[in-house]
N, C-alpha and C positions, 0 to 999 in steps of 0.2 A: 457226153451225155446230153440227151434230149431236153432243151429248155418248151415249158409247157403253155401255154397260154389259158392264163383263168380269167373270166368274167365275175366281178365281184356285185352285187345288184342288193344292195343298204343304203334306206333311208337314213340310218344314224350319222349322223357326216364324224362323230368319232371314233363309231365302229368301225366304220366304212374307212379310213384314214386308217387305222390301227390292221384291220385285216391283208389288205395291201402294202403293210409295212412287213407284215411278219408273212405274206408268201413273197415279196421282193426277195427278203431277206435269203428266204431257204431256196432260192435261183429260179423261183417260176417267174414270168411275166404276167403283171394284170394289168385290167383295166376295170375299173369301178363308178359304176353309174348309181343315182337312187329313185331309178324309177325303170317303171315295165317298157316304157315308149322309147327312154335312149338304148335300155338292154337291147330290147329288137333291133332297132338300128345298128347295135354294134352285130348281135349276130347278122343280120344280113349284109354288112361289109368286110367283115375280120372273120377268120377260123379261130375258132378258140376248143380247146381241147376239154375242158370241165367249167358250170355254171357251179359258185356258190350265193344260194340264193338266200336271203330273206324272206322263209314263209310266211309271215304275218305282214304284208305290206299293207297301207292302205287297202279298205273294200278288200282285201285277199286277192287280191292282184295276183301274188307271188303264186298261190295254191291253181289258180286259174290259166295264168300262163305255163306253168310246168306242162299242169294238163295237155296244152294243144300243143307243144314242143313234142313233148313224146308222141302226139298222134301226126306229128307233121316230120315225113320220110328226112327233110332234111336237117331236122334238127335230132331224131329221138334217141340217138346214139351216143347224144353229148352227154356224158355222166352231170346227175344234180347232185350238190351235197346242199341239203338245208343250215340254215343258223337257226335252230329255236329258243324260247327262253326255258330255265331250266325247270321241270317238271312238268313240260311239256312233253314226255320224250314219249308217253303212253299214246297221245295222238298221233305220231307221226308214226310209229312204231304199226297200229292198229288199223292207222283208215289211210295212210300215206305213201306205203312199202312200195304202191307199183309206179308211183312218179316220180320216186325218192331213190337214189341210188345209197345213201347214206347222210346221216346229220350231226351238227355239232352241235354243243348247247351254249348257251350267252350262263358265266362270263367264261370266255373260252380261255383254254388252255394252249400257247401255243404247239406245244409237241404236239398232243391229241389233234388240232386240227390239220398240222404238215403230215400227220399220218395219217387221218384221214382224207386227205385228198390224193395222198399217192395209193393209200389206196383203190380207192376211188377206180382212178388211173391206169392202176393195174385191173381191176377187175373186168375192165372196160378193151383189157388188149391195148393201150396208147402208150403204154412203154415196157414192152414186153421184149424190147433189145436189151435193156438193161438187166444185169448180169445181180445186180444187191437188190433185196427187199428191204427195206429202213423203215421202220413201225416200233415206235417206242422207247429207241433204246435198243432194239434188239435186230439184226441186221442178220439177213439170211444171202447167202455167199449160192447162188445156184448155179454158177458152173466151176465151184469147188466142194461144191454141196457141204459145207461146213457153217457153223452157227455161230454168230456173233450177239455177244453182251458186254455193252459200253465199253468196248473197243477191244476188247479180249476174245480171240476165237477157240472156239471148242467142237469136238468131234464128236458128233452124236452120228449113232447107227444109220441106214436107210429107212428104218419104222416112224423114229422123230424125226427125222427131215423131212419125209414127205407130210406127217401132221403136220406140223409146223409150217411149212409152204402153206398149204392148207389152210389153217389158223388165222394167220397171217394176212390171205386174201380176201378171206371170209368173217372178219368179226365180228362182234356186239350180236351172232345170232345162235340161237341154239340148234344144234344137231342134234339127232340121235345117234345111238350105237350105231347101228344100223345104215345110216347116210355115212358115216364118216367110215365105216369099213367099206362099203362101195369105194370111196375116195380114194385107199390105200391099197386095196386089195382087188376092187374091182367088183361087176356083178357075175363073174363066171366063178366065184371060187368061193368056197363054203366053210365059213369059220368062223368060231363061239362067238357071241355077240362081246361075254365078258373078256374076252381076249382082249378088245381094245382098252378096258380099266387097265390091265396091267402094262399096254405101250403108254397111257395117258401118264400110270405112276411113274412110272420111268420119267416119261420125260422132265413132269412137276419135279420131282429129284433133284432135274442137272436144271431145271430155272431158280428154284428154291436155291440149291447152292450159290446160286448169281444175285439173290435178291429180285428175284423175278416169280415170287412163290403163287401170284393169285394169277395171273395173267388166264391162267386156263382153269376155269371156275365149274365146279361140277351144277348143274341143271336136275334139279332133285325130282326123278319121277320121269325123267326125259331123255338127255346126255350128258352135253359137254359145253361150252361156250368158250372165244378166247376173247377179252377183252382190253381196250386199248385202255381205259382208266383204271387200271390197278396198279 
């Protein structure tokens, strides 16, 4: 398997220690700086596969530099995942989305943030040889197309596996009916919006049975959501 390389960019020198302990641990390689002037310099000597940044640096440094990363050809491809504090998540959510590839919140969780970085990861195409999705707990088997919960595999149909991929690569956002039939079925083929409530029940069923019951949380007025903190 692919080892990845993360650039970690915290002023908190025990954040900064502690975040670099916990993606060593789950087999990425980092290197952790805390400030915008040594970041650049690692980007412009080292490849590195994903920035986890510190939005709120000094002056917003962090919010500034994201900026010109994505407007600069050589860097804009590198997935950001923010660290913000928590209840912050409406800003970044609201005025952040197109520089922000995904965020964690302080005080983090580590599962939620090893899954949000691979996913990350995946969304991005940088490790789309690999063969497992690992988000949560829940481990998606694609080229045995079968579905894993805390370590037990189970056979769900074609309809939840490809939600679930889906799901999976796409969290913390809401869909509609609508997009997520696109997703499964495609835009050539024409079929009841409420069709996907009854694959959604379904599948809620066989996670519920796992202890996996909110992960895919209904959007009242909207669609669907999957999310990594339930």
């Amino acid at each position: 398997m692919t080892t990845y390389k993360i650039l970690v960019v915290e002023n908190d020198e025990a954040i900064k220690e502690m975040l670099s302990f916990v993606l060593d641990k789950a087999g990425f390689r980092t290197t952790a700086v805390d400030n915008i002037a040594n970041a650049q310099m690692e980007l412009d000597t080292h490849d590195y596969d994903l920035i986890l940044l510190d939005w709120k640096l000094k002056d917003n440094t962090g919010i500034n530099w994201s900026n010109k990363l994505k407007k600069n050809a050589n860097y804009r491809d590198i997935p950001i995942v923010f660290s913000i504090a928590r209840g912050e998540e409406d800003f970044i959510i609201n005025g952040l989305n197109v520089i922000a590839d995904d965020y964690v919140t302080k005080p983090f969780s580590p599962n939620e943030l090893i899954a949000r970085v691979r996913v990350a990861l995946l969304r991005q195409g940088k490790n789309q040889r690999d063969t497992q999705i690992i988000v949560g707990g829940i481990t998606l088997d694609t080229e045995q197309r079968r579905l894993g919960i805390d370590n037990r595999w189970l056979e769900v149909g074609p309809t939840r596996f490809k939600l679930m991929h889906f799901f999976m690569t796409h969290p913390n956002k809401a869909y509609t009916r609508s997009q997520l039939l696109d997703q499964i079925w495609g835009r050539k083929v024409y079929i009841e919006e409420r069709t996907i409530d009854v694959h959604i029940r379904r599948l809620r069923q066989t996670l519920e049975e796992h202890g996996k019951k909110d992960v895919v949380q209904t959007v009242h007025g909207f669609g669907y959501r999957f999310t990594l903190a339930a």
